[in-house]
N, C-alpha and C positions, 0 to 999 in steps of 0.2 A: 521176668528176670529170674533167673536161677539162684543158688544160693553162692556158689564159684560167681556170678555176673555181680551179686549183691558184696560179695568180701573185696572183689577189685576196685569197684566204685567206693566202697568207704576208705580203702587204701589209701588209694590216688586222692581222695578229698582230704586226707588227714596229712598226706607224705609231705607235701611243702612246708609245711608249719614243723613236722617232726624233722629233717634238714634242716631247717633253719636254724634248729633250737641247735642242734646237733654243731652246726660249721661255724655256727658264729659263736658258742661256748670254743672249739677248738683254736677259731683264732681270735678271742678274746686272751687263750691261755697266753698264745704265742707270742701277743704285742705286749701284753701286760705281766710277762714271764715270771718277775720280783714279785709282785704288789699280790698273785696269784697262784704264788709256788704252794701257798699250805691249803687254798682251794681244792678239791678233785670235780676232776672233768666235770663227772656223772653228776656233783651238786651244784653245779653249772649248767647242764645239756637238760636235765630232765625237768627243772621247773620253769625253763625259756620252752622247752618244745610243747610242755602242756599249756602253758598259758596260748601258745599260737595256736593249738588246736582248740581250745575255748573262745580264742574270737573267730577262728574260721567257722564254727559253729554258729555262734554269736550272728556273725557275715550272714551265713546262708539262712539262718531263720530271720535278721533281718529285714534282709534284700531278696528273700524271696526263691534265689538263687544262687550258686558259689560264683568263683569266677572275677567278682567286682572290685576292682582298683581299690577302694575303701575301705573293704575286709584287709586285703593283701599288705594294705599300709597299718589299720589297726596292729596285724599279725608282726609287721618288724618294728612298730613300736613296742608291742608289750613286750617280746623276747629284748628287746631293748631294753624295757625295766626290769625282767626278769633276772637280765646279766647283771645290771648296775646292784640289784638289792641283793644277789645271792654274792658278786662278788666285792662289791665296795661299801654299802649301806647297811642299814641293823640288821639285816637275814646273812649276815656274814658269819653270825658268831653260832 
């Protein structure tokens, strides 16, 4: 594998979890518009997308492999708690 063949596979291994963190901070903004106005995005988007790529990581040295239902669910729960602590719980302030 080349080094262009080795940059697209960590990509593509990382890019689900970096979306995630990304779409679900933007419509976290949009449902929770009030409660989220003094929020920014960015301290919303950036510690949901690193937490998902720390369990996608987590996932594949687990299980051996990526890919696995398990990882995938870990990864939108913890961008799950990522949102809740950055934007409702003590990592607000």
């Amino acid at each position: 594998m080349g080094p262009i063949d080795a940059f697209w596979h960590l990509a593509n291994l990382f890019l689900p979890a970096l979306a995630l963190g990304a779409l679900a901070a933007a419509l976290a903004k949009l449902l929770w518009r009030r409660e989220l106005a003094a929020v920014a995005w960015r301290r919303l988007a950036l510690p949901a997308a690193l937490a998902g790529a720390a369990l996608t990581l987590a996932g594949l040295l687990l299980f051996g492999r990526d890919g696995k239902m398990a990882t995938y669910a870990a990864v939108v729960a913890g961008c799950a708690l990522m949102l809740w602590w950055r934007g409702f719980g003590p990592g607000r302030k």
